[in-house]
N, C-alpha and C positions, 0 to 999 in steps of 0.2 A: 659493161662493168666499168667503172670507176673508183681508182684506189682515189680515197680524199687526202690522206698522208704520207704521199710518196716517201717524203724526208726524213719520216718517221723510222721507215721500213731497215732493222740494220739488224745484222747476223753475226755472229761469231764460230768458230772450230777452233779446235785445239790449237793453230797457228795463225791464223787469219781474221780480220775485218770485215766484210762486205757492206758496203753500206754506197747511199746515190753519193757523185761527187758536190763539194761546195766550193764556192770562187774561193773560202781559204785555204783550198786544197793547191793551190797554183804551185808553192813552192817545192812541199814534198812532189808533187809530181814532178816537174820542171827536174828535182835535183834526180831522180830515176830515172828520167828518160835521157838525160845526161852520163848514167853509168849505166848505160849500154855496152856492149862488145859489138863488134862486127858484126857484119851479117854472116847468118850461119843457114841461114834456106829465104826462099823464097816468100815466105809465109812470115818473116821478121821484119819485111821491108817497110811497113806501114806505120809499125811503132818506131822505126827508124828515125823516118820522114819527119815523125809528127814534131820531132824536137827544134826542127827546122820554123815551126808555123805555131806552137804553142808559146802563149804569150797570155798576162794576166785579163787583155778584154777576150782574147777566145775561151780562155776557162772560163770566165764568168756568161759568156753567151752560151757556150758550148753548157752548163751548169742551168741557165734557167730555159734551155731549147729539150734540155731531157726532163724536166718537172711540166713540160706543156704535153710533150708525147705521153706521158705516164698520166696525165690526167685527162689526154683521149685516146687513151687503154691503146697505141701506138707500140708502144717500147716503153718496155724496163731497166735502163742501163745503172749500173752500178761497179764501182771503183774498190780496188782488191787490197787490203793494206796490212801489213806484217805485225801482227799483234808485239812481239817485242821493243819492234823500234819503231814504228808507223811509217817504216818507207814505203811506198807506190810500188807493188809488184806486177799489175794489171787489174783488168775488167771483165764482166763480164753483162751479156747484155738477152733478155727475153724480148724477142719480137712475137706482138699478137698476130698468127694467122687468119681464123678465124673463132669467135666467140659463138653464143646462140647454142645448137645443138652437139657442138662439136669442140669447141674450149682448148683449140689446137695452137699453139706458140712452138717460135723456133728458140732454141737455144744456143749463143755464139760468144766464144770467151778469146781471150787473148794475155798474154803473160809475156813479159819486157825476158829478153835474151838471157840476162843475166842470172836469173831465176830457173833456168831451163832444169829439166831431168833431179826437180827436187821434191816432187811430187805436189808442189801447190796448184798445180792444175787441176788435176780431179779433185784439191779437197775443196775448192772454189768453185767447179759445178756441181757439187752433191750440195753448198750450201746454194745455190742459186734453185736447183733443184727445188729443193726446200721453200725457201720464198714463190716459187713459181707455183705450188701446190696449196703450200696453207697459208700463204696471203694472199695468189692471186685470183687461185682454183680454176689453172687449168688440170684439164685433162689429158693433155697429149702434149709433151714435150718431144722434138724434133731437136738433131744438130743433123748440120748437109756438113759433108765432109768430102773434100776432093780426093780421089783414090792413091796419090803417092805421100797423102800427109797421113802417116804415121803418127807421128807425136800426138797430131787432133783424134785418130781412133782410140788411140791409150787412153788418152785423156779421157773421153767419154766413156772409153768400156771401164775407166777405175773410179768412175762417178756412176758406175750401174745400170749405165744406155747399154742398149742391145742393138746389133746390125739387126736392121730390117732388110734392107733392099738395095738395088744401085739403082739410082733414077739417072736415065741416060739424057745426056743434053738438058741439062738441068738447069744451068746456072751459065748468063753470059758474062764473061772473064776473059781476059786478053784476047778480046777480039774472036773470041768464038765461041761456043755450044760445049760445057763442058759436062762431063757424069760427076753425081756425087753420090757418096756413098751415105746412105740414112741409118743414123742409131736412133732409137726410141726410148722413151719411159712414159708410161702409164700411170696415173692417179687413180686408185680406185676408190677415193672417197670424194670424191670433185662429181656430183648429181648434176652438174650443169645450171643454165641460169635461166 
């Protein structure tokens, strides 16, 4: 499958944006990853980081490196933004597992510290959800979730995933074989391709 208008692809809720990012997006992001607080888990570290190394030629790489994976049906990434005031709250990103008979994508989001415990996390995968069903038509949305991130299980079960399963050794992460924990959602208007 190939979407021809990734750029096109943009969502709204009650509070939020979702839409892929653009190189004129450098500055509101830049100024959010900038109003960060500390680290507060382990799991915050990477949007930390990133303010360290985000710069206006990485936005615009990073910007036309996600319009090439979406047009070989790779990844879906798109950038999360506060319908009131268009600040950068996070992302969220569909990886195609497999297509063909099976139309299976992972689902993986991320939300800047600042933002925590306000509920934009699940309302930013239910709309991801949404794009991932009736514009991309999968069938099987997946999130792997490490077993002591809580906030990531809320987050999916108030976006309407359901635990599946713990797949042991799952996923290699600091240097070892880690389990994660599988929440599901199902498409059942998605016939396959």
């Amino acid at each position: 499958m190939q979407i021809t208008d990734f750029m096109s692809i943009k969502r709204e809720s009650e509070r939020l944006v979702v839409r892929p990012m653009k190189e004129d997006d450098f500055k509101t992001i830049m100024d959010s990853l900038k109003g960060q607080g500390t680290q507060k888990n382990k799991y915050d570290e990477e949007e930390l980081e990133l303010t360290d190394v985000f710069t206006e030629a990485f936005c615009k790489e990073t910007a036309d490196n996600l319009v090439q994976y979406a047009k070989n049906d790779k990844a879906y990434e798109f950038r999360v933004f506060k319908k009131d005031d268009g600040s950068y709250i996070g992302g969220v990103i569909i990886k195609t597992i497999k297509r063909r008979n099976f139309q299976w994508a992972e689902v993986g989001y991320w939300l800047l510290n600042q933002h925590w415990n306000k509920g934009y996390g699940s309302e930013m995968v239910k709309v991801m959800i949404d794009i991932a069903f009736n514009e991309l038509c999968f069938h099987r949305l997946e999130a792997h979730i490490n077993l002591d991130n809580i906030a990531s299980q809320k987050t999916a079960e108030g976006a309407g995933m359901k635990f599946e399963c713990i797949r042991k050794g799952f996923i290699f992460e600091s240097d070892v074989w880690t389990d994660n924990m599988i929440y599901v959602i199902n498409n059942t208007n998605c016939t396959g391709l």
